[in-house]
VOKE-99706 format. One line per field, with one value per residue (C-alpha): x, y, z; residue in one letter. Coordinates in nm, 4 decimals, always signed. Layout:
u	c(X	...) $
v	c(Y	...) $
w	c(Z	...) $
aa	c(A	...) $
END
This chain:
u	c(+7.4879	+7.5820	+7.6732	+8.0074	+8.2114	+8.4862	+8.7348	+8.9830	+9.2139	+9.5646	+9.5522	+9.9111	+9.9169	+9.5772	+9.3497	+9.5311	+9.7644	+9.9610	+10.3280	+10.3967	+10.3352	+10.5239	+10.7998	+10.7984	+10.7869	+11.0883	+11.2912	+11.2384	+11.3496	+11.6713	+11.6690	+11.6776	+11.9817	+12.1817	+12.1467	+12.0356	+11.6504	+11.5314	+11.6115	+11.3851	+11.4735	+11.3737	+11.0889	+10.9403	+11.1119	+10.9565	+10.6015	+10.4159	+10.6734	+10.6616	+10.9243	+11.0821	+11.2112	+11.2750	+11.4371	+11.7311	+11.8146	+11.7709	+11.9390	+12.2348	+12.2956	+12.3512	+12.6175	+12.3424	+12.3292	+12.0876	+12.0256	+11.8294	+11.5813	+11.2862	+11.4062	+11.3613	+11.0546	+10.9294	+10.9694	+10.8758	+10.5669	+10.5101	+10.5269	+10.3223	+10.0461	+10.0592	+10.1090	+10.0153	+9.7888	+9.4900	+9.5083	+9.5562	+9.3852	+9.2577	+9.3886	+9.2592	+8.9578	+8.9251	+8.6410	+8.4133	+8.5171	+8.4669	+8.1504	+8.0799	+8.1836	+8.0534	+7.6863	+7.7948	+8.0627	+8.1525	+8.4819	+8.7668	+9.0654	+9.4389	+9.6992	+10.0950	+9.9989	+9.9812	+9.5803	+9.5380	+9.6906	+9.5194	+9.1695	+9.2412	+9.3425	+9.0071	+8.8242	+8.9994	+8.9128	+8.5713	+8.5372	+8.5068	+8.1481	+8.2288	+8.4566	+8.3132	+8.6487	+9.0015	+9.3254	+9.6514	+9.9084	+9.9899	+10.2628	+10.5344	+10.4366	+10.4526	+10.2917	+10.3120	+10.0062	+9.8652	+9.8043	+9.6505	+9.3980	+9.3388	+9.2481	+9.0255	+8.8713	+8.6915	+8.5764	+8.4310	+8.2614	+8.1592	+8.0133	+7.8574	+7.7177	+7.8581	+8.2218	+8.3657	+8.3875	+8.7797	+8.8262	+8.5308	+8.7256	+8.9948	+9.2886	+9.4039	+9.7197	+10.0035	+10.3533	+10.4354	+10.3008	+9.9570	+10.0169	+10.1295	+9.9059	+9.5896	+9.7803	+9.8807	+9.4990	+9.3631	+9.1639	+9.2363	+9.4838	+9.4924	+9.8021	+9.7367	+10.0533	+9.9326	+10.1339	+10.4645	+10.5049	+10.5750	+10.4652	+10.7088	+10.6748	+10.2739	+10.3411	+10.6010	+10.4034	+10.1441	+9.8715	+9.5842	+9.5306	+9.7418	+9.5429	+9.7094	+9.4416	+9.1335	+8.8540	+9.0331	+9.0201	+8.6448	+8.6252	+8.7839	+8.5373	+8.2362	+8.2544	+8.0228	+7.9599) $
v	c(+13.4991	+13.8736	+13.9632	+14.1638	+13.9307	+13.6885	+13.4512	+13.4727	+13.1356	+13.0386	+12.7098	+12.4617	+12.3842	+12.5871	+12.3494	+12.1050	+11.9394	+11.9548	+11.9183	+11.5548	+11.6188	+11.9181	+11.8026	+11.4614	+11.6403	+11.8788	+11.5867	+11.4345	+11.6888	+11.6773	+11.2953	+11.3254	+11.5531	+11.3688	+11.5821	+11.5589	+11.5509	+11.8419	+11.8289	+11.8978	+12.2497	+12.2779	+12.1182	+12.3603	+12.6873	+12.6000	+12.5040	+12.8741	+13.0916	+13.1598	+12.9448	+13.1813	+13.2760	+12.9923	+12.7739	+12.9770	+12.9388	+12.5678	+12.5081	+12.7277	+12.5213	+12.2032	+12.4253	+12.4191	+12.7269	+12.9295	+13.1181	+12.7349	+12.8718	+12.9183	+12.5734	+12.3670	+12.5383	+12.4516	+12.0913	+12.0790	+12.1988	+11.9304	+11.6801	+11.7972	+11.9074	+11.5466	+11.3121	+11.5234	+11.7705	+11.6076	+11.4277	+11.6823	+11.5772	+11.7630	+11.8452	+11.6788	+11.8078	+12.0992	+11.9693	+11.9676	+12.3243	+12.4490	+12.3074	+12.4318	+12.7781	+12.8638	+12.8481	+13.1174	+13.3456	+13.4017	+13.2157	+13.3003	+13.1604	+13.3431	+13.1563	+13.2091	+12.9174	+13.0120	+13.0376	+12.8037	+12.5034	+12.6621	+12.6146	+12.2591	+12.2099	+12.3559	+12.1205	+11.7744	+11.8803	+11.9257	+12.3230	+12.5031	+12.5745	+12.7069	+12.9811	+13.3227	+13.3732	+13.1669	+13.4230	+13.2901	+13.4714	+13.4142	+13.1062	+13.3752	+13.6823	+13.5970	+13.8776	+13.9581	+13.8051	+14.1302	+14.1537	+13.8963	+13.9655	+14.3111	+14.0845	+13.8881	+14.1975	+14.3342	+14.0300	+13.9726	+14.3023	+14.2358	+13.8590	+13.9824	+14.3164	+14.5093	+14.5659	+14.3205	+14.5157	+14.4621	+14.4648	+14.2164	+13.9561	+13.7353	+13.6342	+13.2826	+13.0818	+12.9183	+13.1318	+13.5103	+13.6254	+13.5465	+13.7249	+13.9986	+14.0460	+14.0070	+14.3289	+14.4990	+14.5167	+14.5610	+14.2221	+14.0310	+13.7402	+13.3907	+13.1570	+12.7838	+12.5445	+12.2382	+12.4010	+12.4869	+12.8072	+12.7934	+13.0017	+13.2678	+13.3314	+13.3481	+13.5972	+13.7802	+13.8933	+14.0451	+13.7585	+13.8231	+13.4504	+13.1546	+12.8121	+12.4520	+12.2492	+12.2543	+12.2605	+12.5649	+12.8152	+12.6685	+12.8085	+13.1662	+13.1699	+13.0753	+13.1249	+12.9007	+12.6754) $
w	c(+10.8924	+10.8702	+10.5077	+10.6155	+10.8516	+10.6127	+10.7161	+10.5304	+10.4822	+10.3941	+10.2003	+10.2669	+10.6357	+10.7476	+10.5691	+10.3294	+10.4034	+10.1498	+10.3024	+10.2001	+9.8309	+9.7779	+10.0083	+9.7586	+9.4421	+9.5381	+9.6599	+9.3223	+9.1436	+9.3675	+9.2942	+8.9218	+8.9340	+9.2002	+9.4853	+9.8436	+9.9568	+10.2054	+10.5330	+10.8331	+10.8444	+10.4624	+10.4401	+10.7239	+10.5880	+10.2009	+10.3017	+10.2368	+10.1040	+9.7198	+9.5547	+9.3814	+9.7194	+9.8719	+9.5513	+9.5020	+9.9127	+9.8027	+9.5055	+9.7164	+9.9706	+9.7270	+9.5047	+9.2192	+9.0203	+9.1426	+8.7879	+8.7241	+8.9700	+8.7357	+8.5701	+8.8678	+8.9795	+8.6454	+8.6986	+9.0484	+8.9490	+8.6670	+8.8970	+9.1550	+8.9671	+8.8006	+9.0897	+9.4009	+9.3620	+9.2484	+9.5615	+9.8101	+10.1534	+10.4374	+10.7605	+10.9984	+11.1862	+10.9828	+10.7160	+11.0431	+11.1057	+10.7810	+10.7503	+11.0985	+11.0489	+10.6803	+10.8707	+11.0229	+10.8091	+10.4318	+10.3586	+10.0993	+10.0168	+10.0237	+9.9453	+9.7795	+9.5691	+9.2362	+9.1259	+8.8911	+9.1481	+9.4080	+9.2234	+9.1692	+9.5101	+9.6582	+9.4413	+9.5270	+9.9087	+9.8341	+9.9502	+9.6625	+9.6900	+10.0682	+9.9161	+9.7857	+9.6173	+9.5569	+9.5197	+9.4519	+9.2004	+8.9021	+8.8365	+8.7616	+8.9770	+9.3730	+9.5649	+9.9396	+10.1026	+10.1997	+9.7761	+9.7312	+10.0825	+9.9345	+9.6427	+9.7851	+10.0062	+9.6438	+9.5195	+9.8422	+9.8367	+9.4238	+9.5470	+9.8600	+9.7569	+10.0426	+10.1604	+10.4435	+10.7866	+10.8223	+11.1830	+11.2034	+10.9564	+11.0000	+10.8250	+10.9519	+10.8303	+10.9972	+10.8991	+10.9596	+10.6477	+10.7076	+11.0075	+10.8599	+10.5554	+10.8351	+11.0372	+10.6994	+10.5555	+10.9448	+10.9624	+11.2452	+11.2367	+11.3959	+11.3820	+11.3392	+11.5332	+11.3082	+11.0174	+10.9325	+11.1513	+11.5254	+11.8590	+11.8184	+11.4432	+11.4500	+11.7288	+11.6614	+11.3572	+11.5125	+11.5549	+11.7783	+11.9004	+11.8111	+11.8347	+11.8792	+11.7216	+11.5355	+11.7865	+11.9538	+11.6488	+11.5663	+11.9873	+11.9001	+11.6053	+11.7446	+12.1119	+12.3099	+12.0680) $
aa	c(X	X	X	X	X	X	X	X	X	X	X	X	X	X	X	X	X	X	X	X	X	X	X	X	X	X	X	X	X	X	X	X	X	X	X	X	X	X	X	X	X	X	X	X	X	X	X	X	X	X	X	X	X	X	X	X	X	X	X	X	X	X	X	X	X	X	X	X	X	X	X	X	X	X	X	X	X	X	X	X	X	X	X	X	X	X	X	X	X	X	X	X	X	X	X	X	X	X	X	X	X	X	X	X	X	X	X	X	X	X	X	X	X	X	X	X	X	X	X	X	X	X	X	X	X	X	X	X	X	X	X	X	X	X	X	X	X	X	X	X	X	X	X	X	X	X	X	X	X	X	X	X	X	X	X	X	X	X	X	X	X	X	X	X	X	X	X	X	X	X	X	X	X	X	X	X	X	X	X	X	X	X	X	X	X	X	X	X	X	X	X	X	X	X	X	X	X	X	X	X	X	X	X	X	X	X	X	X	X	X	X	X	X	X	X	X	X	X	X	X	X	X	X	X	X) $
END
């Protein structure tokens, strides 16, 4: 293993998969006020962004105040730590490719979930001790991904000793702002189709390789093997 390469991963639809439980927890929130549950078209534009984006488009589009933002965010996330998180399962394939791959590179987590969840999260898959660092942000300060990769980028170098060769890493996720954070910092950038984020997004952000499944990225990572 070369002490400079990283792979650098998004966490909700790149290795967890984590869509059912956040999608259940928001539509109980809606529940418990009387309104409608996400639609298709929600549930894939919410999955990834910080909420504090995406809840006001929400709470919008069922005539719900959108100054209750923080409020239902609040709740959401009571729930979902509670009933969900703890039980957050892997995508699957991709505990044979992590194993796989972390003979081979460093790995380090970068995700728009807020730390704290994120940490939990990375436990109740069982890959914490794969990770040379976990960033997320904190619950009430969403950053642009390419942050919270910068983030990760020095405690890589303080874990490791020596600073990550960018254009040797990768930054791999499944919606444009992985992308876009990996072509920001000057790592490269993969696109995974078994998230939330489709052909045209992944590329039209910049990716250098877009993989349908599982086996292909652990292909593009390790080629030959």
């Amino acid at each position: 293993m070369t002490s400079r390469n990283v792979l650098f991963w998004d966490l909700d639809g790149t290795i967890a998969d984590s869509g059912a439980g956040i999608t259940a927890s928001l539509n109980d929130v809606f529940a418990n006020v009387g309104t409608d549950a996400m639609t298709d078209t929600e549930i894939r534009r919410v999955i990834g962004p910080p909420l504090q984006t995406t809840m006001p488009e929400l709470l919008s589009r069922r005539n719900l105040d959108v100054a209750r933002s923080e409020e239902f965010i609040q709740e959401y996330r009571r729930i979902y730590i509670e009933n969900q998180l703890p039980h957050t399962p892997v995508i699957d394939g991709m505990r044979d490719v992590i194993e796989t791959l972390s003979q081979h590179w460093h790995l380090a987590l970068v995700t728009a979930k807020p730390q704290a969840q994120a940490e939990v999260a990375v436990r109740a898959i069982g890959m914490d001790h794969h990770m040379v660092t976990v960033v997320g942000p904190a619950a009430d300060a969403p950053v642009h991904k390419s942050v919270l990769l910068r983030r990760a980028l020095v405690d890589c170098e303080r874990e490791l000793g020596v600073a990550p060769t960018l254009e040797k890493c990768w930054m791999i996720g499944d919606r444009n702002h992985d992308i876009e954070a990996g072509v920001q910092v000057g790592t490269k950038a993969a696109g995974v189709l078994w998230g939330f984020g489709d052909h045209e997004e992944l590329t039209s952000a910049g990716a250098h390789a877009v993989v349908a499944t599982p086996a292909e990225l652990l292909s593009l990572l390790l080629p030959g093997h």
